[in-house]
C-alpha positions as CSV (number, residue, x, y, z in Angstrom):
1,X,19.6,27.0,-5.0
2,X,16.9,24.7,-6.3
3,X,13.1,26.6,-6.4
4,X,11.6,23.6,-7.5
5,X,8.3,22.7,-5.4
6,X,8.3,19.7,-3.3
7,X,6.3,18.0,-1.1
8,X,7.0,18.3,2.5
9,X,9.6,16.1,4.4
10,X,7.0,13.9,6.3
11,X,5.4,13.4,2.6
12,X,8.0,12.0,1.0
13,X,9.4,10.0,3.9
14,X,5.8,8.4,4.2
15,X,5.6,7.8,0.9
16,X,9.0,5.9,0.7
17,X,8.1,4.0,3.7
18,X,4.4,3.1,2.5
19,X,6.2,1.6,-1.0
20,X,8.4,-0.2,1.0
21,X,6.2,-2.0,3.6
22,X,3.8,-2.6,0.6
23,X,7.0,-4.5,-1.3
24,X,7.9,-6.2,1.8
25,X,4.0,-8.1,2.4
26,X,4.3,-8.2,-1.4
27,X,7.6,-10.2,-1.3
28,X,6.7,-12.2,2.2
29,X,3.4,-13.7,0.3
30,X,4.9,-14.6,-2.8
31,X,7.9,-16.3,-1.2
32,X,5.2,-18.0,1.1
33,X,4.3,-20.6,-1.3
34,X,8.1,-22.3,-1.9
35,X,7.6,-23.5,1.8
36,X,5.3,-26.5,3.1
37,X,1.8,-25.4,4.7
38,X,2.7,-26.2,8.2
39,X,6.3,-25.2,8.0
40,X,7.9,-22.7,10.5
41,X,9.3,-20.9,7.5
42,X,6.2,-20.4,5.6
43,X,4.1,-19.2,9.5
44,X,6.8,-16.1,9.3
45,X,6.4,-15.3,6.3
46,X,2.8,-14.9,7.0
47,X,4.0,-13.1,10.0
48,X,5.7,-10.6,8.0
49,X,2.9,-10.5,5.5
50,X,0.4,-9.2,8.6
51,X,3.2,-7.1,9.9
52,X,3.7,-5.4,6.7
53,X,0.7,-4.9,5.8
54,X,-0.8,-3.3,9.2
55,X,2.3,-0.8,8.7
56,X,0.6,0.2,5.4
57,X,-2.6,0.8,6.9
58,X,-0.7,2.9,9.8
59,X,1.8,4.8,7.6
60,X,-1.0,5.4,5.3
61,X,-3.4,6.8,8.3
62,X,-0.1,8.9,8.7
63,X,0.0,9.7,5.4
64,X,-3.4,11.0,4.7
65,X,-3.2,13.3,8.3
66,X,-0.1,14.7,6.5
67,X,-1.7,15.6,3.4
68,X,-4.4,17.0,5.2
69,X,-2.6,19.1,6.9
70,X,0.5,20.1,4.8
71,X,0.9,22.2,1.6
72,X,1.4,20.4,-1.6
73,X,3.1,21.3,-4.4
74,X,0.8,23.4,-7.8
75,X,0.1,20.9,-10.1
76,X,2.6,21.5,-13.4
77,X,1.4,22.7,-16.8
78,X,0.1,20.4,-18.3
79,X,-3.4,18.8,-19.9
80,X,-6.3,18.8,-17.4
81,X,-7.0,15.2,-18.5
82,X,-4.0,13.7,-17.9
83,X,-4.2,15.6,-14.2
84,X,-7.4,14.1,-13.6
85,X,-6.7,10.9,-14.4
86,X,-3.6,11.0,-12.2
87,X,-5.9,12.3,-9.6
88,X,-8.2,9.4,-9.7
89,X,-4.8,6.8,-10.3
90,X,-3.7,8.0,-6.4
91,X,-7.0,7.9,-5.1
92,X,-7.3,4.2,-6.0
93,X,-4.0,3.9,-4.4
94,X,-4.7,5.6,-1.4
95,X,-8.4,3.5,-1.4
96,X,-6.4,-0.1,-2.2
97,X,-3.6,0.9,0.7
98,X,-6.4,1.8,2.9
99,X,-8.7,-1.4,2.0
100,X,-5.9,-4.3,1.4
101,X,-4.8,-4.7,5.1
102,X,-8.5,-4.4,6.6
103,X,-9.5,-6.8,4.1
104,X,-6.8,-9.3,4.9
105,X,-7.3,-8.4,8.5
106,X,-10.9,-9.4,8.4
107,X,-10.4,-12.6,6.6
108,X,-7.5,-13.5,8.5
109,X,-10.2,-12.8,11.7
110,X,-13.1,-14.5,10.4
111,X,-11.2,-17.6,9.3
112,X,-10.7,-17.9,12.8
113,X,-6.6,-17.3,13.1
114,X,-4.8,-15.4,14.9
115,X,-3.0,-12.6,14.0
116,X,0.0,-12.2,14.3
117,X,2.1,-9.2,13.6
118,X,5.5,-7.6,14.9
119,X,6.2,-10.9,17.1
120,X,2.4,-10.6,18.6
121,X,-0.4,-12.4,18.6
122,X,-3.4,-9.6,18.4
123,X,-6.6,-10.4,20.7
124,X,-9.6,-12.2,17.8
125,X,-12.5,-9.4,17.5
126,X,-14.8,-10.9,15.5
127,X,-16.9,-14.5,15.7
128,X,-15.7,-17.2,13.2
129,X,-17.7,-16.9,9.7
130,X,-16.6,-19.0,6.9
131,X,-18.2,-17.3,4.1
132,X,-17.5,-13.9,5.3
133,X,-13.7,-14.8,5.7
134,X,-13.6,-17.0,2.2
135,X,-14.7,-13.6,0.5
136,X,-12.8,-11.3,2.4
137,X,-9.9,-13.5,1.5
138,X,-11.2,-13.4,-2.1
139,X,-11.4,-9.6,-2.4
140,X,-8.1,-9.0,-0.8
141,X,-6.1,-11.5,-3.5
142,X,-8.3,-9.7,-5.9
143,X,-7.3,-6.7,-5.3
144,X,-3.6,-7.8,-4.7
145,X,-4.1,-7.2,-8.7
146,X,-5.5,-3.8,-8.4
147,X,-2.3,-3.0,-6.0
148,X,0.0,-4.1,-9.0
149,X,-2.0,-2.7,-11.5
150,X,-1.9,1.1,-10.0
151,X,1.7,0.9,-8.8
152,X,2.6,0.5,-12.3
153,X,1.0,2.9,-14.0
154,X,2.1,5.0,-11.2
155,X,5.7,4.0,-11.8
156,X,5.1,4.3,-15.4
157,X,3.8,8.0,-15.0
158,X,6.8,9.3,-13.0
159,X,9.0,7.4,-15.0
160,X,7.6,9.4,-18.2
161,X,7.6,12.8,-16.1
162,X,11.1,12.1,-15.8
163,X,12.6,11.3,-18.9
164,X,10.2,12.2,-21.7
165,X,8.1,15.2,-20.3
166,X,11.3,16.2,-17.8
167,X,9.0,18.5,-15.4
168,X,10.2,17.6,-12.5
169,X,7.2,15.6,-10.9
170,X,9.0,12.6,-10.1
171,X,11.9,15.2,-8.0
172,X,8.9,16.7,-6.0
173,X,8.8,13.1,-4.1
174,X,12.6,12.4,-3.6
């Protein structure tokens, strides 16, 4: 029998799920660019991009109800700076999956497009504002960056949980 602390069922499974969404309007945008603008091809991908990325912001809205409401496992032994700063590393993660697809929802809104997610095209909610979509657009490739960033130190951390501290923190989310 294995008494090692985990987080909960719905925890893991929206964590999985939130990585892989977040890889999918990842991959969709940076294949985007092999096609012509104008192309059928390329108009999916975007299609997947916005798909994608409002099943982050959902999952995630999942997500943070689950943690609110579900135990998590004690934190291991370890130094209280290192806890801290992997404290702040998931709330920036939380923050970026929160902020990326609002961000790309308002740009996409105040450039005047529609959008278009899961084979839908979603009623425009906001007046057309150039500047206002031009720096959404510029904070959300911005913090595309930040996204990468924080994944891999994330990936990194668990990674060195696993095989040089061998605690068991990267088994708590499998």
């Amino acid at each position: 029998m294995n008494a090692e602390p985990r987080y909960t069922l719905a925890m893991r499974v929206l964590h999985w799920l939130v990585f892989l969404a977040a890889l999918i309007a990842v991959a969709a945008i940076e294949i985007l660019d092999v096609f012509p603008k104008g192309s059928l091809a390329r108009a999916a991908l975007f299609e997947i991009h916005q798909s994608a990325g409002l099943s982050v912001f959902a999952l995630m809205l999942l997500r943070l109800l689950a943690r609110l409401v579900t135990p998590i496992p004690s934190p291991v032994p370890g130094p209280n700076l290192l806890r801290r700063i992997g404290g702040l590393t998931h709330g920036i993660l939380y923050l970026l999956m929160f902020a990326m697809p609002v961000l790309g929802v308002l740009a996409v809104a105040w450039g005047a497009e529609p959008i278009r997610a899961f084979g839908m095209t979603l009623p425009s909610f906001l007046a057309e504002h150039d500047k206002l979509a031009h720096l959404a657009g510029e904070i959300h490739e911005s913090g595309a960056t930040l996204v990468y960033i924080f994944v891999g130190l994330h990936a990194t951390a668990a990674l060195w949980h696993a095989f040089v501290m061998k605690d068991g923190v990267l088994r708590r989310m499998w």
